[in-house]
C-alpha positions as CSV (number, residue, x, y, z in Angstrom):
1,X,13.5,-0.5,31.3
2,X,10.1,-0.6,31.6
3,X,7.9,2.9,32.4
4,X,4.8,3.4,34.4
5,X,3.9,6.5,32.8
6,X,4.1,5.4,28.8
7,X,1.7,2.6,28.3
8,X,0.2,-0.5,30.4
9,X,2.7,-3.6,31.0
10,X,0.5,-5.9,29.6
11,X,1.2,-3.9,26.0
12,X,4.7,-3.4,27.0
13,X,5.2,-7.3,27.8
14,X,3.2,-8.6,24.7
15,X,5.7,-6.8,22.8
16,X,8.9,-7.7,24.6
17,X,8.3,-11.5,23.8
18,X,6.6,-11.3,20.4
19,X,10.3,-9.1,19.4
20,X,12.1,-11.5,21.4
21,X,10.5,-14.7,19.2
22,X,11.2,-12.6,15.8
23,X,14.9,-12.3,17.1
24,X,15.3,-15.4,17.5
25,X,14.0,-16.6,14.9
26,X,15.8,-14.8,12.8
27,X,18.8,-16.1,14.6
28,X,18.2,-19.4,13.9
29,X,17.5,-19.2,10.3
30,X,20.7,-17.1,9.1
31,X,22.7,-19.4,11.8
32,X,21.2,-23.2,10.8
33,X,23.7,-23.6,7.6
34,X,26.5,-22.2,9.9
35,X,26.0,-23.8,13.0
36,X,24.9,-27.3,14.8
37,X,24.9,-31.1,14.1
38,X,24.4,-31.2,10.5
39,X,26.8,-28.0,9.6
40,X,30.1,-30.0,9.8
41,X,30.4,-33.3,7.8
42,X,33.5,-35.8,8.8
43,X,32.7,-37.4,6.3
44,X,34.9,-38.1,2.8
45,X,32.0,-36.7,0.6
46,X,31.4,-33.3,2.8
47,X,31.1,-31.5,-0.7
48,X,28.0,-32.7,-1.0
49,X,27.2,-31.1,2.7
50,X,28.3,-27.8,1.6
51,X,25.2,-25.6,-0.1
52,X,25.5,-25.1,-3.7
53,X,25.3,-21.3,-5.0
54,X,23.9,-22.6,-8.1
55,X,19.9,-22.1,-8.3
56,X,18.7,-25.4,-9.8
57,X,16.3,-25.1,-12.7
58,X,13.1,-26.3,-10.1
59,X,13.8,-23.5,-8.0
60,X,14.0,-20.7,-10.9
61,X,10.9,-22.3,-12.2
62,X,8.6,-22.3,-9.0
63,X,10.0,-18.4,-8.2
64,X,9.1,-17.7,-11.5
65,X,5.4,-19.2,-10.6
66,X,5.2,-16.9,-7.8
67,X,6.4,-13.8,-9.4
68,X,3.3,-14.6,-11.5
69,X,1.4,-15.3,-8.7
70,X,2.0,-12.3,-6.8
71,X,2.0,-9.9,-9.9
72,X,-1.9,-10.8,-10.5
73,X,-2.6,-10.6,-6.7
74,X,-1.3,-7.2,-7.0
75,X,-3.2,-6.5,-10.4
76,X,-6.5,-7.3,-8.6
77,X,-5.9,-4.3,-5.8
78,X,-7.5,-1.3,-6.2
79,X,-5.2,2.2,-6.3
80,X,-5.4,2.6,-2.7
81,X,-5.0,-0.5,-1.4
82,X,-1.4,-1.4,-4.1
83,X,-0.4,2.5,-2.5
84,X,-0.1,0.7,1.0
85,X,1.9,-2.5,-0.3
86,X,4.1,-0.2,-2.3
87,X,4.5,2.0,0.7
88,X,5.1,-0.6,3.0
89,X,7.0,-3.7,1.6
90,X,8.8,-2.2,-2.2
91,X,9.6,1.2,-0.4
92,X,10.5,-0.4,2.8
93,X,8.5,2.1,4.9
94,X,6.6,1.3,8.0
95,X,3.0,0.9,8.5
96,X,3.5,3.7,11.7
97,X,4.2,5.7,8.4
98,X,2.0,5.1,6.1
99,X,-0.4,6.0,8.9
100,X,1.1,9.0,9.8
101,X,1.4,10.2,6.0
102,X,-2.3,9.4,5.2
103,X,-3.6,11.0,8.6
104,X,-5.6,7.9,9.7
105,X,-5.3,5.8,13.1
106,X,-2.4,3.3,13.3
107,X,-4.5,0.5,14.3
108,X,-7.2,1.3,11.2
109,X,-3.5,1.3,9.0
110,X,-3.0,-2.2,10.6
111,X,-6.2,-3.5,9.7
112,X,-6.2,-2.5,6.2
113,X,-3.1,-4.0,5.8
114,X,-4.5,-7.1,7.6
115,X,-7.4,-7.5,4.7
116,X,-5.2,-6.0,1.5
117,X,-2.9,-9.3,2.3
118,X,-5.6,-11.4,3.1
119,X,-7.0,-10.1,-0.5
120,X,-3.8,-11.1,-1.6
121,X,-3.1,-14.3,-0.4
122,X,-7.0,-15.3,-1.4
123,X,-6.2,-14.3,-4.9
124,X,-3.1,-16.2,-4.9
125,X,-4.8,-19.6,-3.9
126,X,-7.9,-19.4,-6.1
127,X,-5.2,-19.4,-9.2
128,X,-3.2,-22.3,-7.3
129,X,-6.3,-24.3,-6.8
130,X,-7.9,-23.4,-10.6
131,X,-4.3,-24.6,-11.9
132,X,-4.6,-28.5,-10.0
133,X,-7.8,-28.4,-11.4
């Protein structure tokens, strides 16, 4: 499958294996309730093996937290930078897009990505840390 003429196997490789992890991954997540040891109880209680639909009042309250958490991280990002996570991640586009759309270099798209969610995430832990204080 692999061609000479479209881009260096070193690039071509790197990508192979970093899909092939993400596949996999993704494998094993959506198949680890379904399948292996701990999927099928003998046991006489194997309700209590079988996951519950019901969201327990923990969980509502710590999504609840991080709907908070991630609705200041976004209110800290200037225009531009809450354009590129709308673009990407709400609108379900792709960076390759984005790049495309706004006439700028993939890789500088990348980047800026890179440092909005590193923004992001830095926002999200000083409020973390400022609430265990």
């Amino acid at each position: 499958m692999y061609n000479l003429e479209k881009h260096r196997f070193v690039a071509y490789a790197t990508n192979a294996i970093k899909n092939n992890m993400n596949d996999l991954i993704k494998r094993i997540k959506t198949r680890s309730s379904t399948e292996g040891n701990n999927a099928l109880s003998l046991d006489d209680n194997f309700e209590i093996d079988i996951p519950s639909e019901e969201i327990s009042t923990e969980t509502s309250l710590c999504e609840m937290c991080n709907y908070e958490d991630l609705r200041l991280a976004l209110k800290n990002l200037n225009k531009d930078e809450k354009e590129l996570i709308d673009f990407v991640f709400f609108r379900n586009n792709t960076v390759k897009d984005y790049a495309y759309q706004k006439n700028m270099c993939y890789s500088t798209a990348i980047v800026k990505k890179k440092n909005i969610l590193t923004k992001m995430f830095n926002n999200i832990s000083i409020n973390y840390k400022s609430l265990q204080a």
